[in-house]
C-alpha positions in Angstrom: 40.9 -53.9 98.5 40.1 -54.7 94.9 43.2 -56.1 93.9 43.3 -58.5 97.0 40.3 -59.6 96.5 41.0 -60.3 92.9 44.7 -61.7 93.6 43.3 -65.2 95.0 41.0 -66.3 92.0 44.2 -64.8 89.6 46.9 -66.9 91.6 44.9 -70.1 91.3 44.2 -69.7 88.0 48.4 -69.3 87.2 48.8 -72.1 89.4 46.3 -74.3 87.4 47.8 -73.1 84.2 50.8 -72.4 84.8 52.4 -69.2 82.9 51.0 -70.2 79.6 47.4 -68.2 79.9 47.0 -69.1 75.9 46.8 -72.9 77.4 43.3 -74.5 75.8 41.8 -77.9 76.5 42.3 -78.9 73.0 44.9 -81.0 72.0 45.7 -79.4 69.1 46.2 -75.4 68.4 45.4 -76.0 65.1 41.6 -76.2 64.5 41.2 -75.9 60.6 38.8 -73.6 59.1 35.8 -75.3 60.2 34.0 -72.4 62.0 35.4 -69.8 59.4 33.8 -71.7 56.4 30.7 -72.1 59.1 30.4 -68.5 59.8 30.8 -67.3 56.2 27.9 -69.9 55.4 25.7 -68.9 57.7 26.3 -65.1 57.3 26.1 -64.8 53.2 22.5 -67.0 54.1 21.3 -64.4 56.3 22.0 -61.6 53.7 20.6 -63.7 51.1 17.2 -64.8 52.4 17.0 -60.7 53.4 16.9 -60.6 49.5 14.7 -62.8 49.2 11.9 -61.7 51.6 12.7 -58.9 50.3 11.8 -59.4 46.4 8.2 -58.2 45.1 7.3 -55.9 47.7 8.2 -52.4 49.0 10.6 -53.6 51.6 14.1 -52.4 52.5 16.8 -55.2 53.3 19.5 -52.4 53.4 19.6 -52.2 57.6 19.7 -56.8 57.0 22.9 -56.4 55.2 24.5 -53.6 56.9 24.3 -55.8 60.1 25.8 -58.7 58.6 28.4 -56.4 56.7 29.0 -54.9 60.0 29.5 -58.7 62.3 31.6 -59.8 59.2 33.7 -56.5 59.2 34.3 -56.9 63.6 34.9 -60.5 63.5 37.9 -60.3 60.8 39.4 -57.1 62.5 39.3 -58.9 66.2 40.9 -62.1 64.0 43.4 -59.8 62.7 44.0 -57.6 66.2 43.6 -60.6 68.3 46.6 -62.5 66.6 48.8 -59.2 66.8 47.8 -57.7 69.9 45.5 -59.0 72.0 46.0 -57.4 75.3 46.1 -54.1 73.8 43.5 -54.2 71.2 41.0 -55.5 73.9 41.8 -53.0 76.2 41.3 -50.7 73.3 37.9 -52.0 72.7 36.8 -51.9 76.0 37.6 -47.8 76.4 35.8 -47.3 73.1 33.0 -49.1 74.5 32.8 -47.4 77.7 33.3 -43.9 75.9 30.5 -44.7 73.3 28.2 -45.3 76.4 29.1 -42.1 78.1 28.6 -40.5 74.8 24.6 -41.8 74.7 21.6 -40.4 75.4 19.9 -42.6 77.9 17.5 -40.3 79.3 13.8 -40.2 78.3 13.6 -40.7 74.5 16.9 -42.1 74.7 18.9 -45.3 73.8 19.1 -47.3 76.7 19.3 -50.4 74.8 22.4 -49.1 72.8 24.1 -48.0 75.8 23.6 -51.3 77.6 24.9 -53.2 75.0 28.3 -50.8 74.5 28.9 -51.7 78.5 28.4 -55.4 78.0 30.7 -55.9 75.2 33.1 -53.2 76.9 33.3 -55.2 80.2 33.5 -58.1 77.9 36.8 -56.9 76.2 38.5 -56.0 78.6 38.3 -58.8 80.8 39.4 -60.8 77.7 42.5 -58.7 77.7 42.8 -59.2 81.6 43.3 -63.1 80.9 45.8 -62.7 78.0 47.9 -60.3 79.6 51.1 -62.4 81.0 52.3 -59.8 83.3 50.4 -60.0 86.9 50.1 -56.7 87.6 49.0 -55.7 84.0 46.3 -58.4 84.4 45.0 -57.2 87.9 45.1 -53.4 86.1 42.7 -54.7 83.4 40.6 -56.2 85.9 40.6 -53.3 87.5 39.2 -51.4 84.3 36.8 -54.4 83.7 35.2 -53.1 87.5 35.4 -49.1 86.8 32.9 -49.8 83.7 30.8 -51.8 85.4 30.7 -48.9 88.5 30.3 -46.7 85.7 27.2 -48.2 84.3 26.0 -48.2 87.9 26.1 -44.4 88.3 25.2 -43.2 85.0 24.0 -46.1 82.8 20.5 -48.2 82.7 19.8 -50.8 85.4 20.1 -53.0 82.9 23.8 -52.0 81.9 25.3 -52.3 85.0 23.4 -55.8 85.6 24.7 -57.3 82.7 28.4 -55.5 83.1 28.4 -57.2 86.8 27.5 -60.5 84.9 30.1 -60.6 82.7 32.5 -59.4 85.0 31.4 -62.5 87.5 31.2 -65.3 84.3 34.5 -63.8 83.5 36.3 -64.7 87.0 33.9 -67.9 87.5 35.8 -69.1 84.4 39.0 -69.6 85.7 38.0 -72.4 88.0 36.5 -74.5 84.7 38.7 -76.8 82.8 36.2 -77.7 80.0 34.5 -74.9 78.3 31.8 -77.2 76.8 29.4 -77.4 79.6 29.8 -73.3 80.5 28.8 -72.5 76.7 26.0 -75.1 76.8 24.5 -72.8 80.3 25.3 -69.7 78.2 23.3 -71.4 75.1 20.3 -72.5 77.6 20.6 -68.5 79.0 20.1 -67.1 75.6 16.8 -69.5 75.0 15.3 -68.7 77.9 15.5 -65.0 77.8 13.9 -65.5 73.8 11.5 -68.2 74.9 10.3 -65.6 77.6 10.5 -63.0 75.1 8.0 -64.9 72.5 6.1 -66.6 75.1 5.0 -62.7 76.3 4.0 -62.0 72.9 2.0 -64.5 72.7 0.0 -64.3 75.3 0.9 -67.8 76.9 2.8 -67.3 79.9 1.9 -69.6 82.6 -0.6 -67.6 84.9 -0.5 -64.6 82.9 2.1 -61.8 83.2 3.1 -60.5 86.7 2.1 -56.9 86.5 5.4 -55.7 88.2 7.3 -57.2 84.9 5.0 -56.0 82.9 5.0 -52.3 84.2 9.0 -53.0 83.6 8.5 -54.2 79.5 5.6 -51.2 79.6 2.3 -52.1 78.1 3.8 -50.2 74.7 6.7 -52.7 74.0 4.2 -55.5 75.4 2.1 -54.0 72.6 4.7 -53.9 70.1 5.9 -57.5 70.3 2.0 -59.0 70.1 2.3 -57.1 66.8 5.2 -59.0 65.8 4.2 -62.1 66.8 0.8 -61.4 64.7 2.8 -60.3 61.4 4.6 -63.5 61.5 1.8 -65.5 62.0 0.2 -64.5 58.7 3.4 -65.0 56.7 5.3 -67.6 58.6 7.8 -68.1 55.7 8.8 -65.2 54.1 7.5 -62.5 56.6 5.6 -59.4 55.8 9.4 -57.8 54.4 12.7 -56.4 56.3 11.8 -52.7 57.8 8.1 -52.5 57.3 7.1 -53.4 60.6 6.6 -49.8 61.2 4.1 -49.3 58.3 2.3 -52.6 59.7 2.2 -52.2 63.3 -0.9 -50.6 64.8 0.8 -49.9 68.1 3.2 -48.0 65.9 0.6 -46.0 64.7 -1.0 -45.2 67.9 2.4 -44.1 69.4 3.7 -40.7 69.3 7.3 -41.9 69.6 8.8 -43.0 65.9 9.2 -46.5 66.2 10.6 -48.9 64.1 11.2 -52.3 65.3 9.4 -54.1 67.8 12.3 -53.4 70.2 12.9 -57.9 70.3 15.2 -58.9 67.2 13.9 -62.6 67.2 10.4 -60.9 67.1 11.5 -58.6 64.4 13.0 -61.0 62.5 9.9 -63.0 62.1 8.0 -60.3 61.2 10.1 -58.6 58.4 12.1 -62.8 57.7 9.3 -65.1 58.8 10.7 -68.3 60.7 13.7 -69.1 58.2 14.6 -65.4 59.4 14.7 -66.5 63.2 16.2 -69.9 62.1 19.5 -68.0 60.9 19.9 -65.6 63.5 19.8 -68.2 66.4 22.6 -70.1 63.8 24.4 -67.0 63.5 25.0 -67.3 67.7 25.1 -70.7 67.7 28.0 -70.2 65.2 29.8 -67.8 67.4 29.2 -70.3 70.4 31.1 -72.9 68.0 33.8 -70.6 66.9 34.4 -70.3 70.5 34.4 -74.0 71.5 36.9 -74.3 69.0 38.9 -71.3 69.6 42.5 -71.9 70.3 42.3 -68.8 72.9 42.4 -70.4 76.5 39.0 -71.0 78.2 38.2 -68.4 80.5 38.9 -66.2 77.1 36.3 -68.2 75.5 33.5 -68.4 78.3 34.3 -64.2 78.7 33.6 -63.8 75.1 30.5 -66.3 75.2 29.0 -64.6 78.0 29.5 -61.0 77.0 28.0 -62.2 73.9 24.9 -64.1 75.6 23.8 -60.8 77.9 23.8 -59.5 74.3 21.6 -61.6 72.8 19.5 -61.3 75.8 19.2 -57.6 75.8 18.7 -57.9 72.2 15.7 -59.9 73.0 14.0 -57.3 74.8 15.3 -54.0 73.3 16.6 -52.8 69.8 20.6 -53.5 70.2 21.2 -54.8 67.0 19.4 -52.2 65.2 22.7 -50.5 65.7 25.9 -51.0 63.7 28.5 -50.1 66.2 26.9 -53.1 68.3 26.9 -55.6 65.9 30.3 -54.7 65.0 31.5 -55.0 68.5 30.0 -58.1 68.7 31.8 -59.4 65.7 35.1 -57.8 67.2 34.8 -59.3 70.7 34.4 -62.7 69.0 37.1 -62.3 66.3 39.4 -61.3 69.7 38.2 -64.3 71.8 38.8 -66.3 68.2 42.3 -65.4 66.7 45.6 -67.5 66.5 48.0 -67.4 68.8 50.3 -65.2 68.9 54.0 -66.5 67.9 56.3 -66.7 70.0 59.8 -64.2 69.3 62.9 -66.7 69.2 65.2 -67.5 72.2 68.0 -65.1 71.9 71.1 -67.2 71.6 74.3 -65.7 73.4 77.6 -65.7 71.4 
């Protein structure tokens, strides 16, 4: 039943495309190094301003640079898989994924924020290798995959994970039927402010109305808590921040909780705290790269919208939760890009008969 209903939105997309699924709405496959020099730009300015909020106080930029070292690490290993073997290397990716969230604590005291994130980018992946694989029943196998972890995250994982799996998954197949990829990573890009414009606007205090009490029973008046400390940290050092990873040593609702905490569960909020606003500045550039390395990416499109909405739900869970506090998330993140990034793979030359 799966594989008809997935056959139909497959068959039109060959019969748009063709057999060439590495097809791209670009005129040329090659791109220069303009994202590249972009990325390593923006990256060496993240680890650098860490330094320097760092400097003069008892901060600790260490967990700054291992998350850039870790993006920086991914995205050159997806380049280097993604131009070698892309339909295996994301399949790969997507099983490590899906194992790493099976292997997570998600009960009370757990990660549920990690495990979320390890389903998104899993579902991500492999539907990335379901739309380079050439073979049709290879493809519909992936897609297949693609469904079991997002069934998984249903029966085992977070609300949250199997929501944003079932996202992905529906971006993913949604992408086949767009022939520009411009106006689908603009909606992701308008996503991704939304969910951190709610995010700030909550810690804050200036939502319209106030906040419903069911959402805010959801975010739990601790987290609620948490980010109205962030938000007051930054406001008193709006430039350089109070210092990376002293949030905890700041925070009263840190040191009214019994649970060790220490981030604000909200990256854009931590990063103003511990960065100030040049901290938030670079790490919506540092998406806003990705989105850009995408546009250009010489991968076809539904590649590049997968990628770019696998990588959204991301930045939205990492809006409310701690996701990026962990490395094996940022590094997937990198990976998933460098796949939905990397050169073509060449073509082997035409046999010639004697």
């Amino acid at each position: 039943m799966t594989s008809s209903a997935l056959e139909p939105v497959v068959r039109e997309y060959d019969q748009d495309h063709g057999t060439d699924h590495y097809s791209t709405d670009h005129d040329s496959q090659s791109l220069g190094s303009v994202p590249d020099i972009a990325g390593v730009a923006i990256l060496a300015s993240c680890a650098l301003w860490a330094l320097i909020s760092a400097m003069g106080r008892t901060a600790r930029p260490e967990g700054v640079l291992l998350a850039v070292l870790a993006v920086a690490a991914g995205y050159a290993c997806g380049r280097i898989a993604g131009s070698l073997l892309p339909v295996l290397c994301g399949a790969a990716a997507g099983l490590a994924g899906l194992g790493l969230a099976l292997a997570t604590d998600t009960g009370p005291g757990g990660h549920q924020g990690l495990a979320t994130a390890e389903l998104t980018l899993a579902t991500g992946a492999v539907c990335c290798a379901a739309w380079a694989a050439r073979r049709p029943t290879l493809r519909l196998a992936l897609w297949l995959l693609a469904l079991t972890i997002t069934l998984t995250a249903v029966v085992t994982g977070p609300p949250a994970g199997w929501v944003a799996s079932g996202a992905v998954l529906l971006c993913s197949l949604a992408a086949a039927r767009l022939r520009r990829r411009l106006a689908g990573l603009a909606a992701l890009a308008l996503v991704a402010a939304v969910g951190v414009g709610g995010c700030w606007a909550v810690a804050a205090d200036a939502v319209p109305g106030g906040l419903p009490p069911s959402l805010r029973a959801h975010l739990t008046e601790h987290r609620v808590r948490l980010w109205q400390d962030a938000a007051h940290l930054a406001a008193t050092n709006p430039v350089r921040g109070t210092g990376p990873d002293r949030f905890a040593e700041l925070s009263p609702a840190v040191a009214a909780s019994p649970e060790p905490e220490t981030t604000p569960h909200s990256a854009p909020l931590q990063q103003a705290a511990g960065q100030g606003l040049p901290g938030v500045a670079l790490l919506a550039a540092a998406f806003a790269w990705l989105l850009y390395a995408l546009w250009r990416s010489p991968r076809s499109t539904p590649i590049a919208l997968t990628a770019a909405a696998a990588l959204t739900a991301l930045a939205v869970e990492a809006s409310l939760g701690n996701a990026l506090s962990f490395p094996q998330i940022t590094a997937g993140a990198g990976l998933l890009a460098g796949l939905a990034t990397a050169s073509l793979p060449e073509e082997p030359p035409a046999r010639t008969v004697p």
